[in-house]
N, C-alpha and C positions, 0 to 999 in steps of 0.2 A: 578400050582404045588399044590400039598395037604400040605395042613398045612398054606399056604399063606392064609393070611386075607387082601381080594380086599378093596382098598381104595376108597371109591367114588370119584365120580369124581366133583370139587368143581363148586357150580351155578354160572353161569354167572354172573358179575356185571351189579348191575342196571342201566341206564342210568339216569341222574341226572334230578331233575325235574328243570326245568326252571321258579324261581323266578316271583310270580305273583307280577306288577307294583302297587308300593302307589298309589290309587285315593288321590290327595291331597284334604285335609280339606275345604270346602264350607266356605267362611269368613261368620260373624254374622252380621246377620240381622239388617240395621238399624234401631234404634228407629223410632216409627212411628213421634214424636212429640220430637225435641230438648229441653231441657230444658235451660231457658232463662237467659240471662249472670246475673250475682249476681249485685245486686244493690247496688250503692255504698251507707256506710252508713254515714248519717250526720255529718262534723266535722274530718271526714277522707281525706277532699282535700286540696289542697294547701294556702298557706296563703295569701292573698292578702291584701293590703293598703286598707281603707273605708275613709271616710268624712263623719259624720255624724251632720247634722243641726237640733237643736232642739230647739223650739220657748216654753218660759214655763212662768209661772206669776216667778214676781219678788218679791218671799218669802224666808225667813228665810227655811233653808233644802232639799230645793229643787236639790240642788248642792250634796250634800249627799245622795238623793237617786238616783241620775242619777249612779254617783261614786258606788255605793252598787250596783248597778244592775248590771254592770258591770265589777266589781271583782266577784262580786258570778258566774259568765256566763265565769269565767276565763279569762277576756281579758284584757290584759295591753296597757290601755291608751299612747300612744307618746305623745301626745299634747289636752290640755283643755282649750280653749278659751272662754274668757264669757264677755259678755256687754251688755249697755243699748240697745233697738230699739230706732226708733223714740218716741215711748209710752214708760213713766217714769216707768211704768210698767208692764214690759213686757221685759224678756231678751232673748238673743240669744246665745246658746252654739254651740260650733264648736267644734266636739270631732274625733280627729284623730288614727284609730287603727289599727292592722291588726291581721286579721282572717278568718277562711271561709266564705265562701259565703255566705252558708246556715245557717250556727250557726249567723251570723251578722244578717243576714234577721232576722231570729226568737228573737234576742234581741232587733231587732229596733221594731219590733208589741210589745212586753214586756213595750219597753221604753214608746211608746203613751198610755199603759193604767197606767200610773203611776199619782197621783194626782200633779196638778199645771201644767202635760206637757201639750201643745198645738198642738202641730203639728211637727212632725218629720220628715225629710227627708234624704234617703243615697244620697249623689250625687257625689257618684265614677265616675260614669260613664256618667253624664253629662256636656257640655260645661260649664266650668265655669270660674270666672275671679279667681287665688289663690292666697295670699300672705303669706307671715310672717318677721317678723321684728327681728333681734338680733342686740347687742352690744356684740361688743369686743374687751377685753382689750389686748391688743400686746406687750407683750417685745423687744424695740427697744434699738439701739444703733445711735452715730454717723455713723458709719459705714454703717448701712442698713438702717435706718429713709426713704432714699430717695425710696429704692429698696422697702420696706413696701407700702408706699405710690401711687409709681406707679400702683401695684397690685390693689390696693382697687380702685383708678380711673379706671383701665381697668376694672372690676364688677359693675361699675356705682355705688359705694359703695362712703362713705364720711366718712370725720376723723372729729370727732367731738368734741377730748380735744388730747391736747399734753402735757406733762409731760416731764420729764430729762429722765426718763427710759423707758419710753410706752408712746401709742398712741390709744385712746377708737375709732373703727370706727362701723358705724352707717348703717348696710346691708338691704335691703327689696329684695324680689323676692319670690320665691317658695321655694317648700323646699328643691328643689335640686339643687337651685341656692345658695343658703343661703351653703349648705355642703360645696361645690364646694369651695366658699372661704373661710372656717374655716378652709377646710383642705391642704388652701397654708397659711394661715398664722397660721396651727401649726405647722410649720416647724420655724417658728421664736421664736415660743414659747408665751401658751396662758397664761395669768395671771388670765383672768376672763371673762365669758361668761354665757349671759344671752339671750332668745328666748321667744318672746312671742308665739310661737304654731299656727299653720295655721288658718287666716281664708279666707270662700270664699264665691261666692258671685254667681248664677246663671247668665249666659249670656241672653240677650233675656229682654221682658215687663214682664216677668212673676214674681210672687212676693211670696213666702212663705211663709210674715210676713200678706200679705195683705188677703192671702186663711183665714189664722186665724179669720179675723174680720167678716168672712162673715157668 
């Protein structure tokens, strides 16, 4: 009809493109050469017990710088043992601590170049014979004197003063024989305790004091 305005005719819809698939990401390359685990640094391991035997002339100071070297090197002495050798002079320290492996190592080379030392040895780790000796004074009664006493005989331990109120006994062994029975008889109650500090002695011919004279 005249006067009508023809509408087009509307285009076909497109048909949808079909989503091209993710190539997934290639992983990364490995390094050609691993880098090598971090090294642990000196004084960062665990702390272990040492024995340390040191043969030195028997002079005035000597004692004082063993002591000095080993607070400045941070390390707290448990036990300090000192006596004659067979030679009048000529003494023998027995120094018990704990520390790294690697910090102790490097104080014992320290310790042999100190004036007066002779000859050092760690013997942590070797066969040796160990003792140490305490007294202890015991608060008894009638009442338990008996049950005290039984204790110290089953340690092979000796009572060596009796008194109305306590009983001094007289221990030898290692030093964790030595614990072992201070801590049944502080359950009765200590009065007073006293430890002479480990000493030990190589198993075997071999001799420490005798490497000295050569």
């Amino acid at each position: 009809m005249s006067g009508d305005t023809a509408t087009p005719a509307a285009a076909p819809a497109q048909a949808a493109t079909p989503a091209t698939p993710t190539t997934p990401a290639a992983p990364a390359a490995a390094p050609a050469h691993a880098a090598p685990p971090a090294r642990a640094l000196p004084g960062g391991g665990a702390q272990h017990r040492h024995v340390i035997v040191a043969i030195v002339n028997n002079r005035p100071g000597v004692l004082n710088r063993v002591s000095s070297l080993m607070r400045a090197r941070n390390f707290n002495i448990e036990s300090l043992a000192v006596s004659h050798t067979d030679a009048p002079d000529i003494s023998r320290m027995t120094i018990t601590l704990r520390g790294d492996d690697v910090l102790v190592e490097q104080a014992t080379k320290q310790l042999y170049r100190l004036i007066d030392v002779l000859k050092v040895q760690d013997l942590t780790a070797d066969p040796t014979v160990e003792q140490e000796l305490a007294l202890v004074k015991v608060r008894v009664a009638d009442a338990n004197r008996a049950e005290v006493i039984k204790i110290v005989e089953l340690y092979k331990a000796r009572v060596v003063d009796v008194s109305e109120g306590s009983v001094i006994v007289e221990v030898t062994g290692t030093e964790a024989e030595v614990d072992a029975l201070v801590a049944l008889l502080r359950g009765f109650g200590i009065k007073e305790l006293v430890r002479t500090g480990t000493v030990v002695m190589s198993r075997g011919s071999g001799s420490i004091e005798e490497a000295t004279k050569r």
